[in-house]
C-alpha positions as CSV (number, residue, x, y, z in Angstrom):
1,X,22.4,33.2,-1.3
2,X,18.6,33.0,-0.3
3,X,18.1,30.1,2.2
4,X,14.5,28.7,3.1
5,X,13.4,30.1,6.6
6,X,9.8,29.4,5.9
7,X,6.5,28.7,3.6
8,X,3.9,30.6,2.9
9,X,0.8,28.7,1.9
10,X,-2.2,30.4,0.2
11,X,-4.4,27.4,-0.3
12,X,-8.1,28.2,-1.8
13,X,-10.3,25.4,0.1
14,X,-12.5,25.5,-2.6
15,X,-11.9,24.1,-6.4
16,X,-15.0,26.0,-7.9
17,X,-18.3,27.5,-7.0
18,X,-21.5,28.0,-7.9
19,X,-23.8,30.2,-6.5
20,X,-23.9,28.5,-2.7
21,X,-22.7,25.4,-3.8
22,X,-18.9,24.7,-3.4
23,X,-16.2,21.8,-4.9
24,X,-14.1,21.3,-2.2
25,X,-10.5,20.3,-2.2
26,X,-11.3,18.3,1.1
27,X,-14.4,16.5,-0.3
28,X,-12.6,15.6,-3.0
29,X,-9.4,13.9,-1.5
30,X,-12.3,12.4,0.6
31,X,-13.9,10.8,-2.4
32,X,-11.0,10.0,-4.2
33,X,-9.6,7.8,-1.0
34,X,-12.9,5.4,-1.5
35,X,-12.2,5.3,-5.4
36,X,-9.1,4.5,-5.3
37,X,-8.9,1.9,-2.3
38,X,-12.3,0.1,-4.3
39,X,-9.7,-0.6,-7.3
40,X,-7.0,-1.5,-5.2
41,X,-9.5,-4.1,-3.1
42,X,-11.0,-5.3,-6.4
43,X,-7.2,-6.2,-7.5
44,X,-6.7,-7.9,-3.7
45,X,-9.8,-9.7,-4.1
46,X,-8.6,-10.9,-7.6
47,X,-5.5,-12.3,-6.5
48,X,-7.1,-13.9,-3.9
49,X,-9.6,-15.5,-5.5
50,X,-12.4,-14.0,-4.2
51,X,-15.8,-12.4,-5.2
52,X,-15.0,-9.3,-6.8
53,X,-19.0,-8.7,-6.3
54,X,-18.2,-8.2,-2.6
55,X,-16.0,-5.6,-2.7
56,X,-19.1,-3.1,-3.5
57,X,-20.6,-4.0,-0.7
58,X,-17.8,-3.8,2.0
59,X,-17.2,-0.5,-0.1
60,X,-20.9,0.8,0.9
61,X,-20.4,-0.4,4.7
62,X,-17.2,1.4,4.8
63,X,-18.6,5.0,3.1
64,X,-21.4,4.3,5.3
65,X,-19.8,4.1,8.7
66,X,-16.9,6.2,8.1
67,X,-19.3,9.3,7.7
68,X,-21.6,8.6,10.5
69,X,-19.2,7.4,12.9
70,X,-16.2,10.3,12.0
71,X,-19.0,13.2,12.8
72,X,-20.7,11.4,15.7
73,X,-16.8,10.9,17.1
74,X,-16.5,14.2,16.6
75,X,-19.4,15.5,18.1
76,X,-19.1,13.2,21.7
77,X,-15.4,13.3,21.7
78,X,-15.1,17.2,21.0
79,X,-18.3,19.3,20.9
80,X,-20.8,17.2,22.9
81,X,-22.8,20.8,23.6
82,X,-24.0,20.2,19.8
83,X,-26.4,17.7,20.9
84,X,-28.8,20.5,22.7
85,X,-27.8,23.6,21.1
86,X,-28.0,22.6,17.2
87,X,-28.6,18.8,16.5
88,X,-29.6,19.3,13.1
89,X,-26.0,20.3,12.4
90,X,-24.8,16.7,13.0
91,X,-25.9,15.4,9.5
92,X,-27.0,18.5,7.8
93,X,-24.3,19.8,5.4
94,X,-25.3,23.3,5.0
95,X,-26.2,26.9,6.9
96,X,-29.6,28.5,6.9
97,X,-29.2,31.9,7.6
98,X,-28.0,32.6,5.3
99,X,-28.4,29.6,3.1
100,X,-24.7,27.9,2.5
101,X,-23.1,24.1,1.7
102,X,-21.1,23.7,4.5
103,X,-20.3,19.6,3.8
104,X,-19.7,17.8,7.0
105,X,-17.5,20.2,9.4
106,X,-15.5,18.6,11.7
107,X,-14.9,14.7,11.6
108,X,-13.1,12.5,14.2
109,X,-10.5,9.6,12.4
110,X,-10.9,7.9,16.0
111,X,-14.9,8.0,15.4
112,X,-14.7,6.7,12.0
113,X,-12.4,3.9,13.4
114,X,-14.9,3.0,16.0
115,X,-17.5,3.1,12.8
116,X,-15.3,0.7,10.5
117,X,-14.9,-1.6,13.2
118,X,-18.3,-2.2,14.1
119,X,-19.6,-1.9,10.3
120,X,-16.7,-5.0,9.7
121,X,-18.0,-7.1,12.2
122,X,-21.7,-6.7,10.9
123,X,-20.7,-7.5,7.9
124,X,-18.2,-10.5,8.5
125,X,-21.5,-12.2,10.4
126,X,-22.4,-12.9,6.7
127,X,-19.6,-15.6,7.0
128,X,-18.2,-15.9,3.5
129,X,-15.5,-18.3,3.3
130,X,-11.5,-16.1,3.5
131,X,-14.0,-13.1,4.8
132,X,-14.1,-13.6,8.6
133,X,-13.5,-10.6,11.0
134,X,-9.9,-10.1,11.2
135,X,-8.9,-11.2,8.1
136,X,-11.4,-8.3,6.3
137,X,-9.6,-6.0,8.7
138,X,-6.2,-6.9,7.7
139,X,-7.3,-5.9,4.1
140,X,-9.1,-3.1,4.8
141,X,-6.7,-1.5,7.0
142,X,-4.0,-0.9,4.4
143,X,-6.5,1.1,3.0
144,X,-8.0,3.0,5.3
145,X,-3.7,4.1,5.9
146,X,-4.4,5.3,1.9
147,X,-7.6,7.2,2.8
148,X,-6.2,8.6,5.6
149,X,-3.2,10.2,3.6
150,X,-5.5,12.0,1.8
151,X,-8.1,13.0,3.8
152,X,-4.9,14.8,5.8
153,X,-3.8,16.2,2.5
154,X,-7.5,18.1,2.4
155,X,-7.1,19.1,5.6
156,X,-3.9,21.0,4.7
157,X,-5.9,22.6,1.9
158,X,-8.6,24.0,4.2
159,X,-5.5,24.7,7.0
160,X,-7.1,23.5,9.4
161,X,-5.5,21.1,11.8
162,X,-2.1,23.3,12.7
163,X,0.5,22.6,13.9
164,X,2.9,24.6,17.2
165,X,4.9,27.7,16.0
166,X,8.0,26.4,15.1
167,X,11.2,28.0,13.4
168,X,12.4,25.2,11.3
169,X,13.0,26.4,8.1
170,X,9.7,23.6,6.7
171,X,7.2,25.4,9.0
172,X,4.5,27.3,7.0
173,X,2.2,30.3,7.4
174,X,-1.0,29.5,6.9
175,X,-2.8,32.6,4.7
176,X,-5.7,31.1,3.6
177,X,-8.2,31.4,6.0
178,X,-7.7,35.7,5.4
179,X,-8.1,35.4,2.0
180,X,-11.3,33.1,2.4
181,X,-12.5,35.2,4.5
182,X,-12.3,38.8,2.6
183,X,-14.2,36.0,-0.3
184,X,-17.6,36.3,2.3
185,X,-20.3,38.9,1.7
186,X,-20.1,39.3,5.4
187,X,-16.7,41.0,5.3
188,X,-16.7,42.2,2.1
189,X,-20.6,43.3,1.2
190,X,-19.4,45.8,-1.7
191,X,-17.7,42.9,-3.4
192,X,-14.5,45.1,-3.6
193,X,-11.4,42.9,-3.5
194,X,-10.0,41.5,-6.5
195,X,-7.1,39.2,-5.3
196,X,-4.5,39.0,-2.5
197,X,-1.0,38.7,-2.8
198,X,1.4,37.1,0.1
199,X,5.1,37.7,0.3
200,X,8.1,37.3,2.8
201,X,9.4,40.6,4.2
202,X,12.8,40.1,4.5
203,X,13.4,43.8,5.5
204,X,12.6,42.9,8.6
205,X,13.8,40.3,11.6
206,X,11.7,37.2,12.2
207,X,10.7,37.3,16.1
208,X,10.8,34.1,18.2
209,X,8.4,31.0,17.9
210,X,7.8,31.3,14.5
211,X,7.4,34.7,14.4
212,X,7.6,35.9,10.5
213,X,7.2,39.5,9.1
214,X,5.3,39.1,6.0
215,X,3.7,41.3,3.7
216,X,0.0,41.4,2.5
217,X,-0.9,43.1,-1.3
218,X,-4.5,43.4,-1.5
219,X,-5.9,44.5,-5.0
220,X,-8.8,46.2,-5.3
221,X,-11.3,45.8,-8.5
222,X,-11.6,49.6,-10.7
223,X,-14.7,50.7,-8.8
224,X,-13.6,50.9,-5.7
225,X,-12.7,54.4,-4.5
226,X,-10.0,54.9,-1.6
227,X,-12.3,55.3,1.3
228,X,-13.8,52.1,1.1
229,X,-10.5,50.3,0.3
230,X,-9.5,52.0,3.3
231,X,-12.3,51.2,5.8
232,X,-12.8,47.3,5.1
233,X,-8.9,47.5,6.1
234,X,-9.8,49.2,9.0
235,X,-13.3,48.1,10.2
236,X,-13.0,44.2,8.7
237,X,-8.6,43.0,8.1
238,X,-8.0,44.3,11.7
239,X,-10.0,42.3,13.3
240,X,-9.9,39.5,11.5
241,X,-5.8,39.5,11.9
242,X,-6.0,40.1,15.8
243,X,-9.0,38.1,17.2
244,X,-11.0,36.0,14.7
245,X,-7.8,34.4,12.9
246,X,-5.1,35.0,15.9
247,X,-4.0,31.5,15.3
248,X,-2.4,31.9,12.2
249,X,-0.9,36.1,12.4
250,X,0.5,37.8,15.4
251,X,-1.3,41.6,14.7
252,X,-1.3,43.3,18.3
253,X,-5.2,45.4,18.1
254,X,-3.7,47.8,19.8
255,X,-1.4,49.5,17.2
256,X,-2.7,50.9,14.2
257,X,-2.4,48.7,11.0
258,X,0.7,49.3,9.1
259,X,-0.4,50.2,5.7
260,X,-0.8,52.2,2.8
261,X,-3.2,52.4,-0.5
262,X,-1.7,53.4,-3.4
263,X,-2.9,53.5,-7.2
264,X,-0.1,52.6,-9.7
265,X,-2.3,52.7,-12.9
266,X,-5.6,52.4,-14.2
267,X,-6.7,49.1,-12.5
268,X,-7.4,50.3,-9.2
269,X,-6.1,50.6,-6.0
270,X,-3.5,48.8,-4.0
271,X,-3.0,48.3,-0.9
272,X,0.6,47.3,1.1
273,X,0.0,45.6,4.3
274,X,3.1,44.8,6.5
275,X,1.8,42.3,9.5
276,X,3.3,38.8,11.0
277,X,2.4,35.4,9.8
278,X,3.3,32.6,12.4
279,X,5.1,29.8,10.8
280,X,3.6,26.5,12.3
281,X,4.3,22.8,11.7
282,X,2.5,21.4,9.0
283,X,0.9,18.6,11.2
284,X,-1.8,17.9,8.2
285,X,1.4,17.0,6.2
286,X,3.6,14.9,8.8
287,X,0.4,12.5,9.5
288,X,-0.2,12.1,5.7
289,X,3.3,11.0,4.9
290,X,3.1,8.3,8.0
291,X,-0.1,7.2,6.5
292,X,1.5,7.0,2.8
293,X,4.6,4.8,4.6
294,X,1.9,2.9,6.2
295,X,-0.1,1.9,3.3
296,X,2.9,0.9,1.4
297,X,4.6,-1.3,4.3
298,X,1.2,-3.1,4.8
299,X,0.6,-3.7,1.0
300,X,4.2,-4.6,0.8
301,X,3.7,-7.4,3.4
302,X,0.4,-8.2,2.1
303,X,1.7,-8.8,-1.6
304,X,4.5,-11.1,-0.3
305,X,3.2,-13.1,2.3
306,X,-0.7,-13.2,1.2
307,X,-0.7,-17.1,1.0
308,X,0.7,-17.6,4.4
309,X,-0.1,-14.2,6.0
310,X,-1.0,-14.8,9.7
311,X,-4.6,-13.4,10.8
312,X,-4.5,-10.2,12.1
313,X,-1.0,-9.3,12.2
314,X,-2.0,-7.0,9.9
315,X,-4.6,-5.2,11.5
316,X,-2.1,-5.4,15.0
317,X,1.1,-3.2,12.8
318,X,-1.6,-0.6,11.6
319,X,-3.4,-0.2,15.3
320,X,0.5,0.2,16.7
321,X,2.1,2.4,13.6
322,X,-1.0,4.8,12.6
323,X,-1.9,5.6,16.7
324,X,1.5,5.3,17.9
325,X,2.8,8.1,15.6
326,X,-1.1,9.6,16.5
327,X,0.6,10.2,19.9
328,X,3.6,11.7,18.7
329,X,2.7,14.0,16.3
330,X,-0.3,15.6,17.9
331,X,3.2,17.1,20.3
332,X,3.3,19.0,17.2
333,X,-0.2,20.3,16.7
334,X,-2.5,22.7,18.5
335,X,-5.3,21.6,20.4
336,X,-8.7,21.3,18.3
337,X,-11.1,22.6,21.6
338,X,-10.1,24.6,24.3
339,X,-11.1,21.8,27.2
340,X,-8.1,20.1,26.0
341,X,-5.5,22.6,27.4
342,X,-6.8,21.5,30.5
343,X,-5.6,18.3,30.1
344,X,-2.0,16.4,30.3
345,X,-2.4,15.3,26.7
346,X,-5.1,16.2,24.6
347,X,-8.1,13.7,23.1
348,X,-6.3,12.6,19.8
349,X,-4.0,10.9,22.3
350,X,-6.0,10.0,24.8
351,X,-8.0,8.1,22.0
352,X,-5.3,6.6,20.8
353,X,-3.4,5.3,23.6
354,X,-6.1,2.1,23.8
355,X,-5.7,1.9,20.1
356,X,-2.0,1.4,20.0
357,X,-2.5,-1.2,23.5
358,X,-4.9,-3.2,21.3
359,X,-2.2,-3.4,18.4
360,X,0.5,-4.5,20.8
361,X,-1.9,-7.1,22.2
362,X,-2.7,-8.4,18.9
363,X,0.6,-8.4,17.6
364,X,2.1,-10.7,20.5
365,X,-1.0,-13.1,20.4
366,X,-0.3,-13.0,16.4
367,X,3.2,-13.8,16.7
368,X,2.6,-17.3,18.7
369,X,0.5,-18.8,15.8
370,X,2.0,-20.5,13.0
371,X,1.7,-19.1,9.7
372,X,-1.0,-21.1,7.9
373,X,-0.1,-22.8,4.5
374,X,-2.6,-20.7,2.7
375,X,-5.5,-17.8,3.0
């Protein structure tokens, strides 16, 4: 009997296309995680009696400085050198040369937290009675916990944010950023490749730290003729599998690629590529679950104690849970920028230590007042 050793995931970043323009799975999740925590605040409001009118503005302060404060986050906290080689790539969501919708790549969650924070307190100066500072925060955060389940889950559809090479039998191997790629004009100009195929090769042993034998099918569309099938496998998959995507297979440059092109009928040709995937933690995944517990422990306590809920306690379990497992998890994953193997933990945790001290703090300053009779 078959057992799981591991996954292979083929996710397509992209829903649709058109022309230059892409749907993205990421963008989506990302837009969804404001829809759906509006509702939910719009019910919270409701029960608590207050202006339902309100919740589309704190809903425009959050969009607002979520955006602005994830990219700049990311920007000072990971690729500062943006700044003076290409600033208009902080806001701009697309390429010029050539012309491409990129979206927004590369957002910090400890940037957007700075961004909520300070877009909450602007907004609680407005001093509407039930609205002051910490007690928006302790509604807002059990959504943000929602948003940030999601915005993980889109993460795991661009595979991006991986985690160590790991041989538990849940790791996965990340194949989508090959078959994205063989997608661009750049690799494939002749427009050649039909579809890709990813399978597990169990004729062969899995190597150590995650090391999986897999097996690649490319199919090639009718015009193609051997000799070009054979050359983008040679002059564009090699290189991609040993240096540009060396993160996710384990293709030594200096053997030849082991494969062969075949035609089994009238379609066109095939060819059989047997290379190693490395199996990695799904990271993306672990953070989103903790975020989906979150959200429903803080509703939970929200929903039962509303009318005598303490200010800020709150805000103090969501500093302490989301950071705290922040720490632990990023074990798991690979460092984003290369400065960070440099360090003795890398800048998710560094970032989130203070985060999770501010919780504690909170949290024992919370626990000495006495829950008030009512909101």
């Amino acid at each position: 009997m078959a057992t799981l050793s591991y996954i292979i995931w083929n996710g397509n970043p992209e829903i649709f296309s058109v022309g230059s323009f892409a749907l993205r799975w990421y963008g989506l999740f990302f837009a969804l995680g404001f829809l759906i925590s509006q509702q939910i605040l719009y019910y919270m409001f409701r029960k608590e009696g207050k202006p339902e009118k309100d919740v589309d503005t704190l809903t425009i302060y959050m969009i607002v400085a979520t955006i602005i404060g994830a990219r700049l986050g990311h920007v000072l906290f990971y690729q500062p050198e943006i700044i003076w080689q290409e600033p208009l790539s902080i806001f701009l969501p697309f390429e010029f040369s050539p012309f491409k919708f990129t979206g927004l790549q590369g957002l910090a969650s400890h940037g957007g937290a700075i961004g909520i924070l300070f877009a909450l307190w602007l907004y609680s100066r407005k001093r509407k009675p039930g609205q002051n500072y910490f007690q928006i925060l302790d509604r807002i955060v059990i959504l943000v916990a929602l948003t940030g389940a999601l915005i993980r889950l889109g993460n795991f559809f661009n595979s991006e944010i991986i985690g160590t090479p790991t041989d538990k039998p849940w790791g996965i191997v990340f194949t989508g950023r090959l078959t994205e790629s063989l997608k661009d004009d750049r690799i494939d100009p002749d427009h050649i490749v039909k579809d890709m195929v990813y399978v597990q090769n169990d004729s062969l042993p899995a190597g150590e730290n995650g090391r999986k034998p897999i097996t690649i099918y490319i199919f090639f569309k009718p015009h193609a003729t051997e000799a070009q099938a054979a050359g983008l496998l040679n002059d564009r998959v090699v290189p991609l599998l040993s240096e540009r995507l060396y993160e996710y297979f384990d293709e030594t440059p200096q053997l030849r690629l082991d494969y062969k092109i075949a035609k089994p009928d009238a379609e066109g040709f095939v060819a059989k590529i047997n290379t190693v995937g490395i199996a990695r933690h799904p990271g993306q995944l672990y953070e989103a679950i903790s975020c989906v517990i979150l959200f429903l422990v803080l509703f939970a306590i929200w929903n039962r104690h509303r009318q005598h809920l303490v200010t800020g306690r709150i805000f103090g379990i969501f500093l302490v849970w989301c950071f705290g497992m922040r720490i632990v998890i990023e074990f798991l994953k690979e460092n984003q920028e290369a400065f960070e193997d440099r360090l003795p933990i890398n800048m998710g945790q560094i970032l989130s230590i203070p985060l999770v001290v501010a919780g504690i703090i909170i949290l024992i300053y919370t626990s000495r007042k006495k829950e008030p009779k009512n909101t």
